[in-house]
N, C-alpha and C positions, 0 to 999 in steps of 0.2 A: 504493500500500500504506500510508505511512505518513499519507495525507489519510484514506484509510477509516477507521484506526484511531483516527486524531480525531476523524472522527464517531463512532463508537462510545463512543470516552472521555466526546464532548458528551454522546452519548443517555443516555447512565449518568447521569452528574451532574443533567440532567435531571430523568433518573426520579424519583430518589432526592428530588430540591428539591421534586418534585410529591406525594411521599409526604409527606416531611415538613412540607408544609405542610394537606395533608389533615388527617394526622394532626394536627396543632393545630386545626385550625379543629373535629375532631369532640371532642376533648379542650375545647376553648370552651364549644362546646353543652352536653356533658354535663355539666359544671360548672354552667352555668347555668340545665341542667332540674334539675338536682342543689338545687341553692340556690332555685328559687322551690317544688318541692313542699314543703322542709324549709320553707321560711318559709310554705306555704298550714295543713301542718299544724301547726307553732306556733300560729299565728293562732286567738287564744279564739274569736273568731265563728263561728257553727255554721256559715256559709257558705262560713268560708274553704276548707276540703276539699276542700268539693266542687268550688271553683274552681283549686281546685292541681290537680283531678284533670283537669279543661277541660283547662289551661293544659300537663296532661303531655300530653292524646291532641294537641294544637297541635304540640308539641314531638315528637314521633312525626312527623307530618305532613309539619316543616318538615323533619325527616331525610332523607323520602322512599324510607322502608322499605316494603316492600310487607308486609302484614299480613293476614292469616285468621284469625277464630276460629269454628271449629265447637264444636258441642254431642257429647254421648256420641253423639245417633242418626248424627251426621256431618251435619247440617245444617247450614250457613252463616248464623252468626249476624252475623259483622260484618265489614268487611271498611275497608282503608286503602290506599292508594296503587297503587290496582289499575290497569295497565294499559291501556289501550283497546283493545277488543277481547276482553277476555278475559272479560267479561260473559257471553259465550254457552255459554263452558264453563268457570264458576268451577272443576270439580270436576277438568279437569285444570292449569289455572293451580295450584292447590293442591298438585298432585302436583308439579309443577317446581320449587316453593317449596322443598315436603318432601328433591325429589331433592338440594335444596345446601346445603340446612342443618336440621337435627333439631327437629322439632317436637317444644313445650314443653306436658305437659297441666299445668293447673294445674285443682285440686278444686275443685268448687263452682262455677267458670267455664265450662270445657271445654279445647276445644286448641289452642293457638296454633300456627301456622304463620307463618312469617315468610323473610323472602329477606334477600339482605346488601345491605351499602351502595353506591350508587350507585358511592363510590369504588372499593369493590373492580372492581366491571366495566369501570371505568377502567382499574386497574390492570393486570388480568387483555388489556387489550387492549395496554398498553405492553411489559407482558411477550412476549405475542406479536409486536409489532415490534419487540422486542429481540432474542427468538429468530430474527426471519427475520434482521437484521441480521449477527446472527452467523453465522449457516450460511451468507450470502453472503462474508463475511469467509473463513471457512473454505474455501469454493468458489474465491476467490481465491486464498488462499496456496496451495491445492493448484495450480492453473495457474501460479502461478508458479513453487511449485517443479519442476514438470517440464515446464517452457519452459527455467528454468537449467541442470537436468538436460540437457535437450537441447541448448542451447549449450552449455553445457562437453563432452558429449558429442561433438558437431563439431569444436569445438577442439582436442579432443583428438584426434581421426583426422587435423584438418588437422597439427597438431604431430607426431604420429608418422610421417607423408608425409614431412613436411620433417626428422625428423630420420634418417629411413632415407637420404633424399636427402644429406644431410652424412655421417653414415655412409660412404658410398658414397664419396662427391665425396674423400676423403683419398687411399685409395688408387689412384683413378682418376687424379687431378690426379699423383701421385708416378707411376706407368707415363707419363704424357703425356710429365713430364719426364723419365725415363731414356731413353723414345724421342728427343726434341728431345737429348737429350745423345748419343746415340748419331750422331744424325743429323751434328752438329756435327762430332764426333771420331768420323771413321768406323775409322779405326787402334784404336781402342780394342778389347779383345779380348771381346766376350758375355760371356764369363767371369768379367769380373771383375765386370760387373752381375748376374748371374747369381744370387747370395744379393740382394740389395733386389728383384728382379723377383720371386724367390720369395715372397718375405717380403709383397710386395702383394697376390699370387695368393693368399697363405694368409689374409691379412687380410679379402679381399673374401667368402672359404669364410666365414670367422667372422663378417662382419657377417649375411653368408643365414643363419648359425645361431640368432644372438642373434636377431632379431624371428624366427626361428622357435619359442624356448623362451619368448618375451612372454603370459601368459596362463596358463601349466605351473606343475605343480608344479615348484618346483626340484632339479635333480640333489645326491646327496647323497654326495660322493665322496669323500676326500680331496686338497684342495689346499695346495701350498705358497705358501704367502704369498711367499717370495723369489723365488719360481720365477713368478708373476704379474705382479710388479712388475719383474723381468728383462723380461721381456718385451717389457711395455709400453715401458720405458724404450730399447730395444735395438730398437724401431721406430723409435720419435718422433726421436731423436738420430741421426740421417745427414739426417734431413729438415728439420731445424731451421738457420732462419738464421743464417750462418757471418760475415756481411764486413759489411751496413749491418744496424745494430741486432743482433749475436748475442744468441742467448739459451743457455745451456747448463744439462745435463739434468745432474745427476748420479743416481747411487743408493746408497743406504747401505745393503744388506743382508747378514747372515752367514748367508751359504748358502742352501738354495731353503728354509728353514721361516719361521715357523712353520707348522703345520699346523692345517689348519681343515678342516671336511665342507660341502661347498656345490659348486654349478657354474664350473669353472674360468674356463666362457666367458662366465657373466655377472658374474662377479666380475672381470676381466678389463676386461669395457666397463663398470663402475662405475669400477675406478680409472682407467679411461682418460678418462673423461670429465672427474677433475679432475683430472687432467694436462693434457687439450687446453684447458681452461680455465685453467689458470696459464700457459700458454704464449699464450691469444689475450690475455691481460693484460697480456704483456709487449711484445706486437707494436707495430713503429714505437717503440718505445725501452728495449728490450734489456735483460738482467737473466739471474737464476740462480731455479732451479728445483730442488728437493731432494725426492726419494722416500725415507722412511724405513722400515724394516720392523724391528718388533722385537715386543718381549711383554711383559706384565705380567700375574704369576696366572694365571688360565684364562683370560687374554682376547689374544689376537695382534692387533696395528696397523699398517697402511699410514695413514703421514702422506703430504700433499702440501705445500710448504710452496714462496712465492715471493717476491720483493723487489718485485711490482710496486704497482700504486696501492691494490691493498686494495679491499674491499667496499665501497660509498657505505652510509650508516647508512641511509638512506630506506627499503633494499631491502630490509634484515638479516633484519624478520621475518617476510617472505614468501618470502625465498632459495631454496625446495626447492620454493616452487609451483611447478606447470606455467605457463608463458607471462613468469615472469618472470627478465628478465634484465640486466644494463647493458652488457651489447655493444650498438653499435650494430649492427642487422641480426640480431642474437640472436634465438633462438625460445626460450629460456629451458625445454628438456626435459632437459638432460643432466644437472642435478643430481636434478630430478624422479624421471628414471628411477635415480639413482645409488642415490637414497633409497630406493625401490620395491625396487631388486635386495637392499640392505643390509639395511633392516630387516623388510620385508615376505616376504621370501624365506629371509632367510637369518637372523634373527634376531638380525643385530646391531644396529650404533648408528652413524648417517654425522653428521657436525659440524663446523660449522666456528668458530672460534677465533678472538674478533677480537684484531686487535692494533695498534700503533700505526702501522706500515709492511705492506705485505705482507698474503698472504691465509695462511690453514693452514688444512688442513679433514683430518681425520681418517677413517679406516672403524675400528673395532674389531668382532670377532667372536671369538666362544667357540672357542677351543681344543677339536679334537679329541680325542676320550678317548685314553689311553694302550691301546697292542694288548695 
């Protein structure tokens, strides 16, 4: 792409260097048939005229204009720079003359007919390999762009594969171990695993929901912002590392508001996604985790805010693309989609906040109208 459009930039410059020097070299001549008619007709000698007039039809010649002049009856009285071949039927050479440029009657003489300059037909042929050159340029960028369409289109299914499959793998991996725990301590009473078995069951209902609302319009319902971020929070924290490297969850919210109109369950796996991400930040060397919920004017906030290594700057301003991410083994969709659900859905604003320690990333959304 970028070698094509240097040959294009060459052909240009090109052109342009082959005009500009035509144009001087036809600016020369006519300066110079210019200057010897003025000097034949100065010239007292009765001959000199008629030699300036020799010395113009020479300079005509050396142009290489093609030339006709008919009389009133249309007969061909004189002719210049004609062709070969076209002898046989001066009368429609004369019309193709006529078809590209207007023939000049002058009184007394008759009609000139005349065609352009050798350069134009030059030109007139650079022009045409500039125009193919272009429409292949254009031909390209079109394949390219929907060759990248299409890869990023795969990459994208491949990435939504894998983040159903993560998705999934949370709640799956937490039953493996309440089994492996039950197994262990078989005194244990069901019962009292009983709410975390539920609570994976309902998990695994909401991720089948969430890629099934991917594509929808969003539901438009009233949700409690504290009553979301409970949630969340009230998952992750019994599954969180307790003894090498702890990490703890807190939550800061008064009571289940604010209130917002959107889909509980995709607002739900937006902030869960940067929750599971301040948490894989802290893994192998432990740290604190903070959920905020509060309000300002019509707009209600879930903060996520953590102590660990923070954002690397390389990444900062690509963060919410799809595919990137500084986990190793990361597929880098969960802020993606976090983005997608926040402001594409639901009309608010997802961000994140650098700072010298630690990560903080934000969701704000407009406040629900008063009933």
């Amino acid at each position: 792409m970028v070698g094509l459009a240097v040959l294009v930039a060459a052909f240009s410059l090109g052109d342009a260097w082959v005009v500009a020097r035509h144009l001087r070299e036809d600016a020369q001549r006519t300066s110079q048939l210019f200057g010897r008619v003025f000097a034949g007709l100065s010239d007292p000698r009765s001959d000199a005229a008629v030699d300036a007039l020799f010395d113009l039809a020479e300079q005509v010649r050396a142009f290489k204009i093609p030339i006709a002049l008919t009389d009133a009856a249309g007969h061909v009285t004189a002719v210049d720079n004609m062709p070969s071949g076209a002898e046989t039927d001066t009368a429609r050479w004369i019309a193709r003359l006529d078809a590209v440029t207007r023939p000049i009657v002058q009184p007394g003489v008759g009609t000139l007919h005349y065609g352009a300059l050798p350069i134009a037909r030059r030109l007139a042929v650079l022009a045409l390999l500039q125009g193919v050159v272009l429409v292949g340029l254009a031909g390209l960028v079109l394949w390219a762009f929907r060759w990248r369409l299409a890869a990023a289109r795969d990459r994208l299914w491949v990435a939504m594969a894998r983040e159903s499959a993560h998705q999934l793998g949370t709640p799956l991996m937490s039953l493996t171990g309440w089994i492996a725990y039950l197994r262990d301590n078989p005194a244990v009473s069901p019962a009292e695993l009983a709410d975390h078995l539920q609570a994976d069951a309902e998990r695994l209902e909401r991720v089948a929901k969430r890629f099934e609302r991917i594509g929808r319009p969003s539901r438009q319902e009233p949700v409690g912002l504290g009553t979301v971020a409970e949630r969340v929070v009230t998952y992750f924290q019994p599954r969180l590392p307790t003894l090498a490297s702890p990490v703890t969850l807190t939550l800061r919210a008064a009571g289940p508001g604010p209130s917002v109109l959107g889909d509980p369950v995709l607002l739900e796996w937006a902030l869960e996604a940067l929750v599971k991400n301040a948490v894989d930040a802290l893994s192998g060397r432990g740290g604190r985790v903070e959920v905020r919920v509060d309000a300002a004017g019509r707009t209600g906030r879930l903060t996520v805010q953590d102590d660990g290594p923070g954002i690397p700057a390389r990444i900062r301003a690509q963060l919410f693309e799809p595919g990137v991410t500084s986990k190793p083994g990361g597929w880098g969709m969960g802020l993606a989609l976090a983005r997608r659900i926040v402001e594409q859905q639901h009309g608010g604003r997802l961000a994140y906040h650098p700072a010298a320690a630690g990560a903080t990333f934000s969701i704000e959304l407009p406040l629900a109208p008063s009933p």
